[in-house]
C-alpha positions as CSV (number, residue, x, y, z in Angstrom):
1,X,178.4,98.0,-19.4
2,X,181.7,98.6,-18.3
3,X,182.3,101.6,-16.3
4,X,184.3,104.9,-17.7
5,X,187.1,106.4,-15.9
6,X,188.0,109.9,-17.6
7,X,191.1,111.7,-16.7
8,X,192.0,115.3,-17.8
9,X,194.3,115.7,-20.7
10,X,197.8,116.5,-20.1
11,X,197.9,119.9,-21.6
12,X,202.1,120.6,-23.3
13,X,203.8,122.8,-21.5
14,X,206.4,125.6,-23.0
15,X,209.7,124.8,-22.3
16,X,210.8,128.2,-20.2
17,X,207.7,127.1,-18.2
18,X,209.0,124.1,-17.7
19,X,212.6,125.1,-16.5
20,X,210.8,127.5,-14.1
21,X,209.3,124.8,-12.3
22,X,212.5,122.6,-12.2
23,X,214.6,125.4,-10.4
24,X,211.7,126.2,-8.2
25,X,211.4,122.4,-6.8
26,X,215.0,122.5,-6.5
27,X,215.2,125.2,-4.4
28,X,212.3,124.1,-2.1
29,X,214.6,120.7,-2.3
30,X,217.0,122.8,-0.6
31,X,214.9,124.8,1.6
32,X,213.6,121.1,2.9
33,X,216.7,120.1,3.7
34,X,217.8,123.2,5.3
35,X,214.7,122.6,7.2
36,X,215.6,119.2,8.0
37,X,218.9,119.9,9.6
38,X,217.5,122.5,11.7
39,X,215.2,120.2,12.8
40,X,217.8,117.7,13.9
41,X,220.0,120.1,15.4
42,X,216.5,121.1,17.3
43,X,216.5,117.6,18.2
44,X,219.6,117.1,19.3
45,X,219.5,120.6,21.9
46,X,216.4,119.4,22.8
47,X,217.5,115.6,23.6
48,X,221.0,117.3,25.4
49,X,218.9,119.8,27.3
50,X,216.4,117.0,28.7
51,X,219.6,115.1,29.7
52,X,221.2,117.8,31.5
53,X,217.5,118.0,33.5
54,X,217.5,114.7,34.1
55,X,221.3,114.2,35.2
56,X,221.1,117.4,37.9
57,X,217.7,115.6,39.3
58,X,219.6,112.5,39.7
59,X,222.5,114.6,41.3
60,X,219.6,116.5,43.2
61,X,218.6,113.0,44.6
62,X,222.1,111.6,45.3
63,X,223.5,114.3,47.3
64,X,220.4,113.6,50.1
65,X,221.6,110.0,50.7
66,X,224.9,108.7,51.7
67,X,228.4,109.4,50.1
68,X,229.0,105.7,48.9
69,X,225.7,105.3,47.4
70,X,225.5,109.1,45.5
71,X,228.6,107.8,43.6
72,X,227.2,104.7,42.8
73,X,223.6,105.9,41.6
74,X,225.9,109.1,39.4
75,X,228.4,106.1,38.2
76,X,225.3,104.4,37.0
77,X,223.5,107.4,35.3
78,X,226.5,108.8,33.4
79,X,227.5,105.4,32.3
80,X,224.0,104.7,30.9
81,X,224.4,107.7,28.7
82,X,228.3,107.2,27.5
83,X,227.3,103.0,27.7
84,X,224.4,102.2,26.0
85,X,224.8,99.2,25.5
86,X,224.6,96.2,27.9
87,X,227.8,94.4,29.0
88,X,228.9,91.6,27.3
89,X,228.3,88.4,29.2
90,X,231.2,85.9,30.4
91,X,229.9,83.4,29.0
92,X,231.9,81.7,26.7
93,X,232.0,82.6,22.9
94,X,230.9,79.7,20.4
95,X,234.5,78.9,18.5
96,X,234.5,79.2,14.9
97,X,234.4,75.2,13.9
98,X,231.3,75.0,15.9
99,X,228.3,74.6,13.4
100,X,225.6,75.3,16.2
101,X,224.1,78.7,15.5
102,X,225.0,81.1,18.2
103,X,221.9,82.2,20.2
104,X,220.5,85.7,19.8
105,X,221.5,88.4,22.3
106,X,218.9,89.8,24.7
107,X,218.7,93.0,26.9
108,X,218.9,92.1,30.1
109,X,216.0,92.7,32.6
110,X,217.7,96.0,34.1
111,X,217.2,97.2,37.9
112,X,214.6,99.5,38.7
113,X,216.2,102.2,39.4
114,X,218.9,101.8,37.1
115,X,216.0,101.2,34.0
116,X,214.9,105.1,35.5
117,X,218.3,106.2,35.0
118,X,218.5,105.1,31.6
119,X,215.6,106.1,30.7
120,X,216.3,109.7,31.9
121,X,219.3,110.1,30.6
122,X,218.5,109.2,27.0
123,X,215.9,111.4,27.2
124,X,212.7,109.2,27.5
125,X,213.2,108.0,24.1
126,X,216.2,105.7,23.4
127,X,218.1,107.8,21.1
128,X,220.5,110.5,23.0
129,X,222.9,113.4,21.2
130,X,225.7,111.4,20.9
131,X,224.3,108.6,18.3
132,X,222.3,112.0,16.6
133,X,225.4,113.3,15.7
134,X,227.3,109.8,14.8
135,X,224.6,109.5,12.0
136,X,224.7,112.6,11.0
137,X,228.5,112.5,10.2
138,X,227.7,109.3,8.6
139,X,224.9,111.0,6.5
140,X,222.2,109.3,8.0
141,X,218.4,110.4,8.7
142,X,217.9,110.8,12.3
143,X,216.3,107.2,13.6
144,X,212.9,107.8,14.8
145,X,211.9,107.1,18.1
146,X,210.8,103.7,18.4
147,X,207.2,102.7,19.9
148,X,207.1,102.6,23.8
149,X,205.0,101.6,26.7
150,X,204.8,103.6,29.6
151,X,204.6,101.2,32.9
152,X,204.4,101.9,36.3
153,X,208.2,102.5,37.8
154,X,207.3,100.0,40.7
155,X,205.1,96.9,41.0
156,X,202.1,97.3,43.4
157,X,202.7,94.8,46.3
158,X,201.0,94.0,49.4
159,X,201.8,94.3,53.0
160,X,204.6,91.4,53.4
161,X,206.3,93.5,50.6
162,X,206.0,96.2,52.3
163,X,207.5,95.4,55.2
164,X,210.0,93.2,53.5
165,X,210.8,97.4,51.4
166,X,211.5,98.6,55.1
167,X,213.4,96.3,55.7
168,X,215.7,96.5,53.4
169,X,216.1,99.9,53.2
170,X,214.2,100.3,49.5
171,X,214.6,103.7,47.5
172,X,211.4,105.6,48.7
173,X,209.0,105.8,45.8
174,X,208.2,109.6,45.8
175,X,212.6,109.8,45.1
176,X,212.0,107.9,42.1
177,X,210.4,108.7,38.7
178,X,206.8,108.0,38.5
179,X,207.0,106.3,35.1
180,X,209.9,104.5,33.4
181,X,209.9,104.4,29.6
182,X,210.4,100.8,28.1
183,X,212.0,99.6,25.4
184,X,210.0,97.3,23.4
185,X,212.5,94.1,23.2
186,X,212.1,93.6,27.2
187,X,208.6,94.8,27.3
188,X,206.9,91.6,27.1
189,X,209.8,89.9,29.9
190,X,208.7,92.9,32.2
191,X,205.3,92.2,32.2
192,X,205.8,88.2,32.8
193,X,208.3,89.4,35.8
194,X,205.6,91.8,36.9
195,X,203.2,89.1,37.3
196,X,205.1,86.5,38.1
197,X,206.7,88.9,41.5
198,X,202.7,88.7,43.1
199,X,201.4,85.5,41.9
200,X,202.0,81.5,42.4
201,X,201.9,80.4,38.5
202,X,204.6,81.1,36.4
203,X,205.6,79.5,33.0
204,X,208.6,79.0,33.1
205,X,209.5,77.2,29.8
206,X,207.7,80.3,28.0
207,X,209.9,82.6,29.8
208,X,213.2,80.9,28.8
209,X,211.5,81.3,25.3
210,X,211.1,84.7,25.1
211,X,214.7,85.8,26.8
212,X,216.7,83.4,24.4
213,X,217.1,80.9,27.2
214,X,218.1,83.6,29.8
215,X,215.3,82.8,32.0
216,X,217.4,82.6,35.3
217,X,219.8,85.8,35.0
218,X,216.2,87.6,34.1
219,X,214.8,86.5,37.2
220,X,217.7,86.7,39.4
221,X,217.9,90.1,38.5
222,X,214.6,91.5,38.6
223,X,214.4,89.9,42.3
224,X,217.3,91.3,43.2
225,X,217.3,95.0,42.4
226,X,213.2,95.2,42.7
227,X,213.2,94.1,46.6
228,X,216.0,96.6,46.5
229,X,218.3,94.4,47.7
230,X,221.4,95.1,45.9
231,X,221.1,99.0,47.5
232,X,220.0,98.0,51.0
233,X,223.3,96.1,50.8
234,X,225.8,98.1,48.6
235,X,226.7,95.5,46.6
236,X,228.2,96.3,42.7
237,X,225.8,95.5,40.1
238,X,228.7,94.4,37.7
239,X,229.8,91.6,40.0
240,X,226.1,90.9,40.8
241,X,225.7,90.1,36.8
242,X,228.9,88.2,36.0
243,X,227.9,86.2,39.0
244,X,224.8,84.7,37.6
245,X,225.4,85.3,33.9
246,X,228.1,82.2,34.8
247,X,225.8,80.2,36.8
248,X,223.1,80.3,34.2
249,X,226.0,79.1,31.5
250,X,226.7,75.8,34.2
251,X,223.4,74.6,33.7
252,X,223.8,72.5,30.9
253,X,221.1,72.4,27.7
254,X,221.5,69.2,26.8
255,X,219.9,67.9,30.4
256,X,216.1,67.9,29.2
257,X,215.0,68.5,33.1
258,X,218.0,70.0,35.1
259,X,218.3,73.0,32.9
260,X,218.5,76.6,33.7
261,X,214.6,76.6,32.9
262,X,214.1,74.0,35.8
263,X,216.3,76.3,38.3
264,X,214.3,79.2,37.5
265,X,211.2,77.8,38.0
266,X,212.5,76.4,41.6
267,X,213.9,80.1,42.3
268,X,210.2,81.8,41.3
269,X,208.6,79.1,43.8
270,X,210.7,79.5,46.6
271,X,210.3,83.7,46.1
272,X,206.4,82.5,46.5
273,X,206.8,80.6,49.4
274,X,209.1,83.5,51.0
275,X,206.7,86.7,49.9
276,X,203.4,84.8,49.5
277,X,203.4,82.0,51.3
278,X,204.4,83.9,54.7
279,X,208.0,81.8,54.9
280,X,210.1,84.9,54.7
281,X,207.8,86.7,57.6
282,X,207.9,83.7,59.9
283,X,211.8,83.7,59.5
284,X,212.9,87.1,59.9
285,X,212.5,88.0,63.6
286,X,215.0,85.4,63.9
287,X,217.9,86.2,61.5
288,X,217.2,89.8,63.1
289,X,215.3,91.5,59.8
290,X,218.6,91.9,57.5
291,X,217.4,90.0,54.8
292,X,220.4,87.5,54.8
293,X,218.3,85.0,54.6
294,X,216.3,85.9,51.8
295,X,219.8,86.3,49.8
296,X,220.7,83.0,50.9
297,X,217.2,81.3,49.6
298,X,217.4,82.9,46.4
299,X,221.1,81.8,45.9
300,X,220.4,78.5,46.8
301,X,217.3,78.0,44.6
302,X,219.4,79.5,41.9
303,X,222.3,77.4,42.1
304,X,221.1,74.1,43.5
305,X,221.5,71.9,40.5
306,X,224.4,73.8,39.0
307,X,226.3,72.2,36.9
308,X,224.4,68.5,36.9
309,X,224.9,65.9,34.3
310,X,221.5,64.6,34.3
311,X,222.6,61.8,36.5
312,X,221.0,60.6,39.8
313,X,223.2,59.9,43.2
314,X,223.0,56.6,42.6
315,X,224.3,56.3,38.6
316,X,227.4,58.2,39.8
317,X,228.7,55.9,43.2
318,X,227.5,52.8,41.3
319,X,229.7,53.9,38.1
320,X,232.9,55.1,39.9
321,X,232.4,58.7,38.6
322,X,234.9,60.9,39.8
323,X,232.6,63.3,41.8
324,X,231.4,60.4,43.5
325,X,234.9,59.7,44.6
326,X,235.7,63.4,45.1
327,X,232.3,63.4,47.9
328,X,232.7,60.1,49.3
329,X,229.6,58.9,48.1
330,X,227.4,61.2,49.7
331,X,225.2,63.7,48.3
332,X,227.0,63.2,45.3
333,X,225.0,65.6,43.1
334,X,224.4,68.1,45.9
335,X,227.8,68.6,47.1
336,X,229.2,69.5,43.9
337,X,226.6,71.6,42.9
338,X,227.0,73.6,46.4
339,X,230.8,73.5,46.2
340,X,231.0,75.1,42.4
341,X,228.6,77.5,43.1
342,X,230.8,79.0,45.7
343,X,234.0,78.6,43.8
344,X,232.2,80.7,40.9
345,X,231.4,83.0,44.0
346,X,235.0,83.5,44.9
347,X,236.1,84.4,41.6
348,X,236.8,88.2,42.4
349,X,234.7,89.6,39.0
350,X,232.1,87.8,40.4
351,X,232.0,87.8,44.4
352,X,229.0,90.7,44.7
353,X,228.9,89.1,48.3
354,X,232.1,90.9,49.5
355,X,231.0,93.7,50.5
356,X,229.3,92.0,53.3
357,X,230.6,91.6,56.8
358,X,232.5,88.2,57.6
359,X,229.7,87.3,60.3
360,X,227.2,87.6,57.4
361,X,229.4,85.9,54.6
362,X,229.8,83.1,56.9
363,X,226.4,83.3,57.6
364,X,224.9,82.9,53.5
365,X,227.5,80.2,52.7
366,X,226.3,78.3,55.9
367,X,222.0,78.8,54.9
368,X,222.7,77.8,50.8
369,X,224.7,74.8,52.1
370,X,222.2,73.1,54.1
371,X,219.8,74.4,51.5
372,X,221.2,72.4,48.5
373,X,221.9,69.5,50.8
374,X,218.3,69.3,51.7
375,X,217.1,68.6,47.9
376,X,218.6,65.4,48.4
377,X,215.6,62.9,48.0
378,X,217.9,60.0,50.0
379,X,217.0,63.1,53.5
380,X,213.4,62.9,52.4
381,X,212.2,61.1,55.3
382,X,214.4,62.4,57.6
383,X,213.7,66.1,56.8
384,X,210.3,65.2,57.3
385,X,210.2,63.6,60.5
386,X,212.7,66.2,61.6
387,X,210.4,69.2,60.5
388,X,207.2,68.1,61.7
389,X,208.6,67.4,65.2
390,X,210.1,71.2,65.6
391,X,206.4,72.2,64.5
392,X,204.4,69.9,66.8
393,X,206.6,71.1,69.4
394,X,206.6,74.6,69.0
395,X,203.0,74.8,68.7
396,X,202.6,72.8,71.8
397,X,204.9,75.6,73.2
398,X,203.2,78.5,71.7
399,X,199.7,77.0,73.0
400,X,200.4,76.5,76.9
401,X,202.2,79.7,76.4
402,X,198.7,81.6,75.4
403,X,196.6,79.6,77.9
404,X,195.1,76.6,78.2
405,X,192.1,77.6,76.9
406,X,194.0,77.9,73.3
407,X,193.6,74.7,71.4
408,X,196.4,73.8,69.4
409,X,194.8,73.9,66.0
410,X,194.7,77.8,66.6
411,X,197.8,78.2,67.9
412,X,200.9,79.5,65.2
413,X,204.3,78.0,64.2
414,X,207.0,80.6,64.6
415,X,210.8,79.2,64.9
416,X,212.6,80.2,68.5
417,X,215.7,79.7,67.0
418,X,218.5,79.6,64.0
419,X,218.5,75.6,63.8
420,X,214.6,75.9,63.9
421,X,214.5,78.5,60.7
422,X,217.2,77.3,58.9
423,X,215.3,74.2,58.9
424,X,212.0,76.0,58.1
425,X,213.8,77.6,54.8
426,X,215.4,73.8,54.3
427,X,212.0,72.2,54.3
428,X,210.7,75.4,52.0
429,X,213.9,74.6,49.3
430,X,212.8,71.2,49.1
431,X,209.2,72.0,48.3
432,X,210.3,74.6,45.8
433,X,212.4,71.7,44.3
434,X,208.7,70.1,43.4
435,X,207.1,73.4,42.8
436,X,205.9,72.2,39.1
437,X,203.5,69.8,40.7
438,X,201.8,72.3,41.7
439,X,200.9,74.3,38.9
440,X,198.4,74.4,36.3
441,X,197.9,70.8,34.2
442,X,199.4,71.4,31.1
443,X,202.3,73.1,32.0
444,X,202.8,70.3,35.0
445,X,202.5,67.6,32.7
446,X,205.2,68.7,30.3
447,X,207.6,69.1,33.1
448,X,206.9,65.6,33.9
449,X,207.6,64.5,30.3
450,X,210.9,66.0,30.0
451,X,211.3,64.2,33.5
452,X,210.8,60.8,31.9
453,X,212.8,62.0,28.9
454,X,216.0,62.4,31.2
455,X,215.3,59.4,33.0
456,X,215.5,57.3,29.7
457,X,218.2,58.5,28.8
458,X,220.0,57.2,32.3
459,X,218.5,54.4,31.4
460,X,219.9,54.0,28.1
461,X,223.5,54.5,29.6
462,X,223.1,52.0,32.2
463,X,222.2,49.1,29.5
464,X,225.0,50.7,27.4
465,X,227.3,50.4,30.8
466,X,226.3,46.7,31.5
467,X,224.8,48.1,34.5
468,X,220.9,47.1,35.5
469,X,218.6,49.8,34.6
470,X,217.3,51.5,37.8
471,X,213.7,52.4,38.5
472,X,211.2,54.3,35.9
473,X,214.4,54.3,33.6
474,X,213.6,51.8,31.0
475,X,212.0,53.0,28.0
476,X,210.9,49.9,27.5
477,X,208.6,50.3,30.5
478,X,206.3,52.3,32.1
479,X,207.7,55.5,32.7
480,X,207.5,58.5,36.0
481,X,204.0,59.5,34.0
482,X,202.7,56.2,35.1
483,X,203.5,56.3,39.0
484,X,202.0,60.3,39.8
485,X,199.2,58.5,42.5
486,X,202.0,56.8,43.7
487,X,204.5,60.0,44.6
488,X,202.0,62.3,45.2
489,X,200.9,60.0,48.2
490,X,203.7,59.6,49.5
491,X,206.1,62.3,48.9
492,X,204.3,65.4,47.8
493,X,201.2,65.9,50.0
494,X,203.3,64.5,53.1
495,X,205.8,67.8,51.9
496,X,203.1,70.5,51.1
497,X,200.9,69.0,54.0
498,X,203.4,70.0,56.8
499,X,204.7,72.9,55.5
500,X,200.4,74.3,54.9
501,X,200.2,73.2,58.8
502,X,203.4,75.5,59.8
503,X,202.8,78.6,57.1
504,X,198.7,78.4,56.4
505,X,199.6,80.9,53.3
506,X,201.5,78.3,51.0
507,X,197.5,76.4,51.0
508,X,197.5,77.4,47.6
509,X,200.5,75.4,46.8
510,X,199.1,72.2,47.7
511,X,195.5,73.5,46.7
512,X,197.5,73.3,42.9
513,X,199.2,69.7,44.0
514,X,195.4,68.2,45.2
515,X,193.9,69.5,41.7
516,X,196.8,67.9,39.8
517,X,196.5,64.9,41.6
518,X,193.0,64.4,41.1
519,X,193.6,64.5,37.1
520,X,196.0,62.0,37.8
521,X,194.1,59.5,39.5
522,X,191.0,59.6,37.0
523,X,193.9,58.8,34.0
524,X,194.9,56.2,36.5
525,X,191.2,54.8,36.8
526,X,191.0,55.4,33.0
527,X,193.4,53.5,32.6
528,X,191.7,50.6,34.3
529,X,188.8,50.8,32.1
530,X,190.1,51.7,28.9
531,X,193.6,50.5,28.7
532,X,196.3,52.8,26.6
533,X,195.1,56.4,28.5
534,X,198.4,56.8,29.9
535,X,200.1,56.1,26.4
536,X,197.8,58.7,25.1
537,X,199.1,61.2,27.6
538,X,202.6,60.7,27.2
539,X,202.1,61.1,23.3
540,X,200.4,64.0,24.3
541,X,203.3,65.3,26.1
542,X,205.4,65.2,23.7
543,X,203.7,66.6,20.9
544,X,203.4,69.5,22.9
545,X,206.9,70.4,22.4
546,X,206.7,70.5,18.6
């Protein structure tokens, strides 16, 4: 009993009728197309009219603020409506007999303000009248506007941020536009960013993924221009950008660890330790509330394994390598990484620190120094020691200074002096250096695989060199996943111990490093019992990257 489906017979029709109705759709074809080009001429007033609005409210803005800075916010505006298109990065093109596939290009994180800017002047939707009428005199449709998100124009922070925004001199929210429009491409970074700028986990290796392994520049950047930095100090945004577009291209890819993704994750721990751990509050008062030193931590977490081969201190003065020679056998890795920072930083396209005074120049170069130096692990007992005696003594000090009454377990570290907070933010860059062990498992333990992978790979050139294979190096041995109980004994909770005791906010960093170390320990007794748990682990680990 199949079922019926009846349709109405086509009935013939005459043929004048017939040639009625053909001239009657082409004239509605013509009528629709008249209608269409009034609509896009609509369009295009329309989209001209919002940007004039939007161009005399940013000229409205400007003229209440200083003469340097109204050129540089109207520089910006106009040249995000006659620029669309990011800047080209100096990094170095991939020549034509190499076979690698060239990685795709991504839209930078832009600055706050200048993501408001944008947005205004292309009208709120991405399309302004200039490209309108390019496709129209190429006989194209006008391109729909494509799907957006409206976001908040500014993050919600708390009161460190706040007073880290007065500060530095921040654009007052109320001058700024309430919403921003975003384009979808950068959506998702945005929303990692706006999460990871108020929290102490942040992934990292998934961020690299979804920036086309621009996690550093993303970062960098969003830092930078949401603390307002780059206004407080007047510094060019193009130089700014070429600066660490070419430090992100020094780290090299083919180190499994000491990659840009590593130096990203170091730069988002130390911002925690600075705006959430308290470090950047305790500090101030001392370097007099300019915010130098903030610039100096984030340049130093940023750059502080530029340009590393992969190799340890100790390959490279046992090998004769020539930056061993070049550094005399001290801080090998360090020095250089310090010393080619800084000579990418005098390149005049990319020196966005010029436009500060001498005094303060003198003052960044000297902070990032020490900082990099300090991630030495040969100084680890000696920063230690060092540290914990300028914070027994000061809160001796600080104790008989409030009465004797005051025990000392109440009584709060602040630094008296220069040499007492550069060493604070010294001790904070080496902690940031082993930030990863204090984040969630998973992602912790695949940082320490693609440790052990590097290592093996030392240790393949040192048996390839004749040389003896240092320490957790062999891949015929037990690896850095076997010895975690070991180094977080005796180098990590010594670390995030003393620097809980001076700034009680970082708790949550070793909070994170005593959870880890827990899971560590029952593997370890695991493996005790039931022999091959570690193996599993490290199988484990590497599966996870595939």
């Amino acid at each position: 009993q199949g079922s019926v489906v009846w349709s109405a017979p086509r009935t013939a029709l005459h043929p004048e009728k017939m040639a009625a109705m053909a001239s009657c759709e082409s004239v509605g074809a013509e009528n629709q197309s008249a209608r269409g080009f009034q609509q896009e001429e609509q369009g295009m007033q329309q989209v001209q009219s919002m940007q004039d609005q939007r161009m005399s409210d940013v000229r409205t803005y400007a003229s209440e603020t200083t003469p340097r800075r109204a050129h540089r916010i109207e520089r910006s505006a106009w040249r995000s409506v006659t620029e669309p298109e990011p800047r080209e990065r100096l990094c170095p093109e991939p020549s034509e007999d190499d076979e690698t596939e060239p990685e795709p290009r991504q839209r930078r994180i832009p600055s706050r303000l200048f993501s408001a800017l944008r947005a205004a002047s292309a009208g709120g939707g991405g399309t302004n009248a200039a490209s309108l009428l390019r496709r129209r005199q190429h006989g194209q449709q006008p391109r729909a506007p494509p799907a957006q998100v409206v976001l908040e124009g500014r993050i919600a922070k708390d009161a460190t941020s706040a007073t880290l925004d007065e500060s530095f001199g921040v654009v007052p929210q109320e001058a700024l536009p309430r919403h921003v429009v975003v384009a979808d491409p950068s959506l998702q970074q945005l929303q990692v960013l706006q999460h990871a700028a108020g929290s102490w986990k942040f992934d990292a290796i998934q961020f690299a993924s979804i920036t086309g392994n621009r996690p550093l520049s993303g970062l960098f950047d969003f830092l930078f221009c949401n603390f307002g930095v780059l206004e407080h100090f007047g510094m060019e945004h193009g130089k700014f950008s070429n600066f660490i577009s070419e430090i992100e291209c020094g780290y090299h890819d083919s180190n499994p660890y000491h990659n840009r993704t590593h130096a990203t994750s170091v730069l988002h721990s130390m911002h925690a330790l600075l705006q959430l751990g308290g470090v950047g509050s305790m500090v101030a008062p001392v370097f007099g509330h300019g915010g130098v030193e903030r610039l100096a931590c984030w340049i130093a977490a940023a750059g502080h394994d530029y340009d590393h081969l992969g190799l340890t201190n100790d390959f490279m003065v046992k090998s004769g390598h020539d930056r061993a020679t070049r550094y005399n056998d001290m801080h090998v890795n360090e020095n250089h990484h310090a010393a080619a920072a800084f000579a990418v930083l005098r390149r005049q396209e990319c020196n966005f620190l010029s436009v500060l005074p001498s005094t303060s120049q003198r003052q960044v170069r000297n902070l990032v120094i020490q900082m990099v130096l300090s991630t030495d692990t040969a100084d680890h007992m000696s920063l230690l020691k060092s540290f914990n005696e300028c914070v027994d003594m000061n809160l001796v000090a600080g104790s008989e200074a409030q009465g004797r009454e005051r025990t000392l377990s109440h009584a709060r570290f602040a630094p008296n002096s220069e040499e007492e907070a550069t060493r604070v933010l010294k001790f904070a860059m080496k902690c940031s250096d082993l930030g990863h062990l204090s984040i969630d498992w998973d992602l912790h333990t695949r940082w320490v695989s693609v440790l052990e992978d590097e290592f093996f790979l030392q240790g393949d050139q040192e048996r390839a060199l004749a040389m003896p294979v240092s320490f957790l190096m062999d891949r015929s041995k037990p690896g850095p996943s076997s010895s975690q109980v070991g180094f977080y004994n005796f180098v990590v909770f010594p670390l995030f111990r003393s620097l809980a005791r001076a700034a009680p906010a970082s708790e949550p960093m070793l909070q994170g490093a005593s959870a880890n170390f827990e899971r560590w320990r029952a593997l370890e007794e695991g493996e005790k019992q039931r022999p091959g748990a570690t193996a599993r682990l490290r199988w484990r680990m590497a599966m996870w990257w595939f």
